[in-house]
C-alpha positions in Angstrom: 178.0 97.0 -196.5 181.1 98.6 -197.4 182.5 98.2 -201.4 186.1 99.3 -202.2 187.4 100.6 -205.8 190.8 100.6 -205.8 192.9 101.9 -208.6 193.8 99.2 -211.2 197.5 97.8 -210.5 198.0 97.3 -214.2 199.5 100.7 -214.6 198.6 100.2 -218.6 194.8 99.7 -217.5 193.0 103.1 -217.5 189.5 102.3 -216.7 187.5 101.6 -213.3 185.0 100.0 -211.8 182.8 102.9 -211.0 181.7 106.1 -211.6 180.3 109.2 -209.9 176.6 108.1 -210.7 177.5 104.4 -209.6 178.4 105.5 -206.9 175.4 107.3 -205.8 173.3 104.4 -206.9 175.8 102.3 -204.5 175.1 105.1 -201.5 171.2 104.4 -202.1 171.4 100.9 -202.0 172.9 101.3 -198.3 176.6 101.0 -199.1 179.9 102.7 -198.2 182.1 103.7 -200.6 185.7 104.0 -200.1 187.6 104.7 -203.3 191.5 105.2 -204.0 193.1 108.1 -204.5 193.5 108.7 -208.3 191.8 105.5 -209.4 189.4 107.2 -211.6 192.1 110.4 -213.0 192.7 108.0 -216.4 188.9 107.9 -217.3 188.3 112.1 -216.5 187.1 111.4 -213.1 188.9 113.2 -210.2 188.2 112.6 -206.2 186.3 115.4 -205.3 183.2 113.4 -208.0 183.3 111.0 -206.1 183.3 112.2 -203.0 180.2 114.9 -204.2 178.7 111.7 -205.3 179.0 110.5 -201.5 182.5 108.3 -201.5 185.0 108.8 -199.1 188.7 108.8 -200.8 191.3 106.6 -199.3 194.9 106.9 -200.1 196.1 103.4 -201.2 194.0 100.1 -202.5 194.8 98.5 -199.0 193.4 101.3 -197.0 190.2 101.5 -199.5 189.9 97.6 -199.0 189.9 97.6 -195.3 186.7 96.4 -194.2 185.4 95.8 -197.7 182.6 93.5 -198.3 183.0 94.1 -201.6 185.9 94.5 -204.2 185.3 96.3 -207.2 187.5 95.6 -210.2 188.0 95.9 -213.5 191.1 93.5 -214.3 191.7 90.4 -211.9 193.8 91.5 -208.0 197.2 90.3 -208.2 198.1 88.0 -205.3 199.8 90.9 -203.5 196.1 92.8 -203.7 194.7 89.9 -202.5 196.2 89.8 -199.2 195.2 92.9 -197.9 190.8 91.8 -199.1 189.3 89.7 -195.9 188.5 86.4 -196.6 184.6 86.2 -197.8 185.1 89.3 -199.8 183.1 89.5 -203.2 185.4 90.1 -206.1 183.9 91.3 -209.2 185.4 92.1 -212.4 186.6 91.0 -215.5 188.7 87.7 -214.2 190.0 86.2 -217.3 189.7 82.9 -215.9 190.4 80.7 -218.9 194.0 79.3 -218.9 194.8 80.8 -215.5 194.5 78.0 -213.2 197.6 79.0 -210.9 195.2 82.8 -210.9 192.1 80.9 -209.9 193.8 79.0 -206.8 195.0 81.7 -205.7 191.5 83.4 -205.3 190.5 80.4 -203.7 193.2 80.4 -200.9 192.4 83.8 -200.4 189.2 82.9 -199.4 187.6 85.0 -202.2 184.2 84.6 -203.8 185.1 85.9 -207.2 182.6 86.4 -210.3 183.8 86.7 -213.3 181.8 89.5 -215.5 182.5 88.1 -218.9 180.7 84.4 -218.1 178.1 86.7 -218.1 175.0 84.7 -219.5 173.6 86.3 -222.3 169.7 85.7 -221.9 167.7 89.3 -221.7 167.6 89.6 -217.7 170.9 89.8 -218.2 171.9 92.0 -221.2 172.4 95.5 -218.8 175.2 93.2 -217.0 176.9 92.2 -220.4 180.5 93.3 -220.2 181.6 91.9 -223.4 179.6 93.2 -225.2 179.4 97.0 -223.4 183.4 96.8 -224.3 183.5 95.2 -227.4 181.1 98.0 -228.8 183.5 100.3 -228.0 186.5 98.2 -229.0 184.6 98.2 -232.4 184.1 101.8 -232.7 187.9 102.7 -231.7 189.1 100.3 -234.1 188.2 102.4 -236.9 189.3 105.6 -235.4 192.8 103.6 -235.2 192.7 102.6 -238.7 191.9 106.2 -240.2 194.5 107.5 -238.0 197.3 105.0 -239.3 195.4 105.3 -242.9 197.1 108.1 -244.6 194.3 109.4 -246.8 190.9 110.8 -246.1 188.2 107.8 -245.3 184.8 109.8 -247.6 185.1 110.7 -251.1 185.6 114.1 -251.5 184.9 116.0 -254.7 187.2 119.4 -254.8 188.7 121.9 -257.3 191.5 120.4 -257.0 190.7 116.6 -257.9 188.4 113.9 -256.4 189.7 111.9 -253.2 188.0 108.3 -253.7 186.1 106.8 -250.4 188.6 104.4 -248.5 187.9 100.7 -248.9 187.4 99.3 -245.3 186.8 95.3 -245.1 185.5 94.7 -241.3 185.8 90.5 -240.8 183.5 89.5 -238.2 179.9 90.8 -237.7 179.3 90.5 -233.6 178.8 93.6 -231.4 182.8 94.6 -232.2 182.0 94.3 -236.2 178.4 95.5 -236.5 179.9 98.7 -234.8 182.9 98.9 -236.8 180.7 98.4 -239.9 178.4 101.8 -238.6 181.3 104.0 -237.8 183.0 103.5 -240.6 180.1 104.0 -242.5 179.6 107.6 -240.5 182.8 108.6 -241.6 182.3 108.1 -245.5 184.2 104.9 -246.3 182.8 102.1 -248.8 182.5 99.1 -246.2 182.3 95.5 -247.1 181.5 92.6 -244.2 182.0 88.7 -243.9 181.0 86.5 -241.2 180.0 82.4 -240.9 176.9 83.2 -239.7 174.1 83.5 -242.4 172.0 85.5 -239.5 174.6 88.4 -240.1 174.5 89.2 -243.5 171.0 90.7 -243.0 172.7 92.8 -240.2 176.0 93.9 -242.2 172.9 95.2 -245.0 171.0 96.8 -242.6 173.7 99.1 -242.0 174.8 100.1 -245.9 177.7 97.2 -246.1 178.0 94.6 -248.9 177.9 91.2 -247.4 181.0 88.9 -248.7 180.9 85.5 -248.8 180.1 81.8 -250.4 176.6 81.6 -250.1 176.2 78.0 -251.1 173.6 75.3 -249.3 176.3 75.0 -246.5 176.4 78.6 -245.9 172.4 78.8 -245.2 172.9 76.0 -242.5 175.6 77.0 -240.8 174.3 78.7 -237.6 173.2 76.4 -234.7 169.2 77.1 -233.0 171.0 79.0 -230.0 172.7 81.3 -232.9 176.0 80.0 -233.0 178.0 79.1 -236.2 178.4 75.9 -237.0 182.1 74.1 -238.0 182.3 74.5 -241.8 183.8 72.0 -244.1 187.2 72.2 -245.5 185.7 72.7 -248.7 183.8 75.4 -247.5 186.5 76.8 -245.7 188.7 76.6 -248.8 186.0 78.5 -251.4 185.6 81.3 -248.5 189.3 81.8 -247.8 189.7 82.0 -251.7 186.8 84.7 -252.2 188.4 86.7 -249.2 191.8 87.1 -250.4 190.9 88.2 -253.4 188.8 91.0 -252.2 191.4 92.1 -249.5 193.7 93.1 -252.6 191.7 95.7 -253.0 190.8 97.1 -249.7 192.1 100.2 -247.8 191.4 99.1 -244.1 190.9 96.1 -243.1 189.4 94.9 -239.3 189.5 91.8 -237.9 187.3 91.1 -234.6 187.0 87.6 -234.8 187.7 86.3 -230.7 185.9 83.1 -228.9 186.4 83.5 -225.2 188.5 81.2 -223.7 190.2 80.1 -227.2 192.9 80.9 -229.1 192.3 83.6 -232.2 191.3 82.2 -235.3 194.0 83.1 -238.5 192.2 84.9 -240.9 194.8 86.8 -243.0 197.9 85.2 -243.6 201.2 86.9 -244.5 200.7 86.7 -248.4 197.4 88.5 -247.9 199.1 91.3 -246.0 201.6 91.0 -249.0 199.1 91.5 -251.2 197.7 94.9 -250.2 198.8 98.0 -251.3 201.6 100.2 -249.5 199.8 102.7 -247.2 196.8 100.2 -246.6 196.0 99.0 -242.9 194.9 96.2 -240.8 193.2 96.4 -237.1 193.5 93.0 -235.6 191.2 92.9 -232.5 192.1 90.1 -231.0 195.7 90.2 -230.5 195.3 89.7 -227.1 194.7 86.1 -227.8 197.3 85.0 -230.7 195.8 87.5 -233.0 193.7 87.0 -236.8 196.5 88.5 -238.7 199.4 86.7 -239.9 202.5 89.1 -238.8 200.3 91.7 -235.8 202.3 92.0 -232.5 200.2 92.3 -229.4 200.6 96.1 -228.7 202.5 97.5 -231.3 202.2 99.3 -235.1 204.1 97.5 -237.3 204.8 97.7 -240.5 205.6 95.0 -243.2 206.4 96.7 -246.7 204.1 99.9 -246.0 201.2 98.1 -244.9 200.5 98.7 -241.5 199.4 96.0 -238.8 197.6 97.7 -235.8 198.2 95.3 -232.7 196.8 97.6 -229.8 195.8 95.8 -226.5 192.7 96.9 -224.0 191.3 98.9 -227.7 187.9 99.4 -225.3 190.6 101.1 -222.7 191.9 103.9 -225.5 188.5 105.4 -225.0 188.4 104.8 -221.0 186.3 107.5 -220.2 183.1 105.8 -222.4 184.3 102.3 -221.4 184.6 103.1 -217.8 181.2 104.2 -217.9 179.6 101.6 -219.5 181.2 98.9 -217.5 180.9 100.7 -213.7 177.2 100.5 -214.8 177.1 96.4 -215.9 178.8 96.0 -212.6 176.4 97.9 -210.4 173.3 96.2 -212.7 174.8 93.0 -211.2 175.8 94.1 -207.8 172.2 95.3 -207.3 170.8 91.6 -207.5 173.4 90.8 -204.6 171.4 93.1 -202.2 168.7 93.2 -200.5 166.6 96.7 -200.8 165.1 96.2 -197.3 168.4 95.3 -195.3 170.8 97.3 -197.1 172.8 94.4 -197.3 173.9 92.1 -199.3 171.9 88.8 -199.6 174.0 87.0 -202.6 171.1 84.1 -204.0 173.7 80.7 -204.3 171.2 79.7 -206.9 170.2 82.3 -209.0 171.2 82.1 -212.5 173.3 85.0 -212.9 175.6 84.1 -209.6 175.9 80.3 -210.7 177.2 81.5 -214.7 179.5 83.9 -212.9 180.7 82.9 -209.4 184.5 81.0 -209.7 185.6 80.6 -206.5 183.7 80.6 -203.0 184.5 79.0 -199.5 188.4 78.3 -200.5 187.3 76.5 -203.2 186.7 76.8 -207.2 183.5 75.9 -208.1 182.8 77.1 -211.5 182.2 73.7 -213.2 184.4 74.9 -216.6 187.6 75.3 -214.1 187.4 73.6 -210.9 189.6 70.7 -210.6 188.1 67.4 -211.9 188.0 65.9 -208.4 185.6 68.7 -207.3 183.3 69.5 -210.2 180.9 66.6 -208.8 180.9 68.8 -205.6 180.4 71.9 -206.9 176.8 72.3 -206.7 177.3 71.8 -202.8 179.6 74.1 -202.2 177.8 77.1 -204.3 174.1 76.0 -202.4 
């Protein structure tokens, strides 16, 4: 069983798929590890770790993925990467299969059997494999260290000789893994945090960790999450009342960040430009999910910008500007799920076609896609064959 980790092609990707101690868990599952030169340099991790952890170092991604049974990825192989993997290879990273159909063929025709880490089902056996939510924590906890470095002012009160410096007002909209650590590390640092969310399960959350819960509480508002935890669709009324109460208290805030993101979707809008218009000059926004339209009215996907001295922070990969943490985080959620792929007594791999875990995840197998969400229409009625 040999796994490859090449470096990631996207030269504004920093992370990999494994670390020294992945590695040695890989080595004493029965594996050979061949990983590219460099690929780990952007996350702290030179060769010679890896090859004390028991890797061998190859000099380019096509020499480290000859022979590979395995691909180990953090962003989704370009076509040209996908030519040099044999066909039956297993693919596994973070895929970003919704709206990239042309992406998803292309897999197929290389004969790929691709999971996709972030269909990860989130049910308990599976909660050391969760990618999203390993990243997002960190996305959340960066996001603040963003803002009080675009923030111009101290984020505690401080009380000196010289005059008091009043606690920065930080706003944090969206209380999911990204939020909830948002909220505490902003918190840490001293500022005066406020939280909203649609889901009346939250506020109890966004309290537990010294924020003020903000929003309409009415009769709607204590119905509106689903039995599995999901919000519920919220009348326009509701929606109105809400939108009202928040743009009245962003007048007043220092910071504000937005994390709310539903895989596969476009962004929600939650700020519009007069909001940003009303905040004062030197005040600043975080939007975390730029990367799919954006919350904020006015953010641009990778840039600062600036509209009348309130700043809109529009970083992409946020879990990637602390890629030695998020590298090792994910290397882990991938060797938690590569380990149910093996089996202990062959030291190979023995992938189970119906296990939960591998139906969520696995998008393309046998030339085919057969993830039910994006395999053609023609073929989802014969996608249970071809992943049995």
């Amino acid at each position: 069983m040999k796994i490859a980790v090449p470096a990631e092609f996207d030269l504004g990707e920093p992370r990999v798929a494994a670390t020294p101690d992945t590695v040695k868990r890989l080595v004493a599952l029965g594996a050979e590890i061949a990983v590219q030169s460099g690929a780990g340099l952007r996350s702290g991790i030179l060769d010679a770790d890896y090859q004390a952890a028991g890797a061998t170092i190859a000099s380019s991604a096509a020499e480290a993925a000859i022979g590979a049974d395995v691909v180990l990825k953090v962003r989704r192989p370009t076509a040209e990467e996908m030519l040099t993997y044999k066909r039956g290879t297993l693919v596994i990273g973070i895929l970003d299969p919704y709206g990239n159909e042309e992406a998803l063929r292309q897999l197929a025709d290389a004969g790929l059997t691709a999971f996709s880490m972030e269909l990860m089902p989130r049910i308990t056996r599976a909660q050391v494999m969760d990618v999203l939510s390993s990243q997002a924590n960190l996305a959340g906890y960066r996001a603040v260290i963003d803002a009080a470095a675009e923030f111009g002012r101290a984020l505690p009160m401080m009380m000196t000789a010289a005059g008091t410096v009043p606690a920065a007002r930080t706003f944090v909209m969206g209380a999911g893994v990204a939020g909830l650590q948002a909220i505490a590390t902003a918190r840490r640092l001293g500022a005066v945090v406020t939280a909203t969310d649609v889901r009346p399960a939250s506020k109890e959350q966004v309290e537990s960790l010294g924020a003020k819960f903000v929003a309409v509480e009415d009769d709607e508002f204590k119905q509106a999450e689903t039995s599995g935890g999901y919000a519920k669709p919220m009348s326009a009324e509701y929606q109105a009342k809400q939108a009202a109460l928040v743009a009245e208290h962003i007048k007043k805030q220092d910071i504000v960040i937005t994390t709310a993101l539903i895989p596969g979707r476009p962004a929600p809008r939650l700020i519009s430009a007069a909001m940003v218009a009303s905040m004062k000059p030197g005040s600043v926004l975080v939007d975390l999910a730029v990367e799919r339209g954006g919350n904020v009215e006015g953010a641009v996907a990778g840039q600062v910008t600036d509209v009348n001295g309130v700043k809109i922070v529009g970083y992409l990969n946020v879990a990637g500007r602390i890629a030695a943490s998020a590298s090792q985080l994910y290397a882990k959620n991938l060797y938690a799920f590569l380990e149910t792929l093996v089996d202990k007594q062959a030291k190979a791999l023995a992938v189970k076609w119906d296990d939960e875990l591998v139906k969520a995840t696995l998008l393309t197998r046998d030339g085919a896609v057969v993830h039910p969400n994006f395999a053609p229409k023609s073929t989802v009625g014969t996608t249970e064959g071809a992943a049995s």
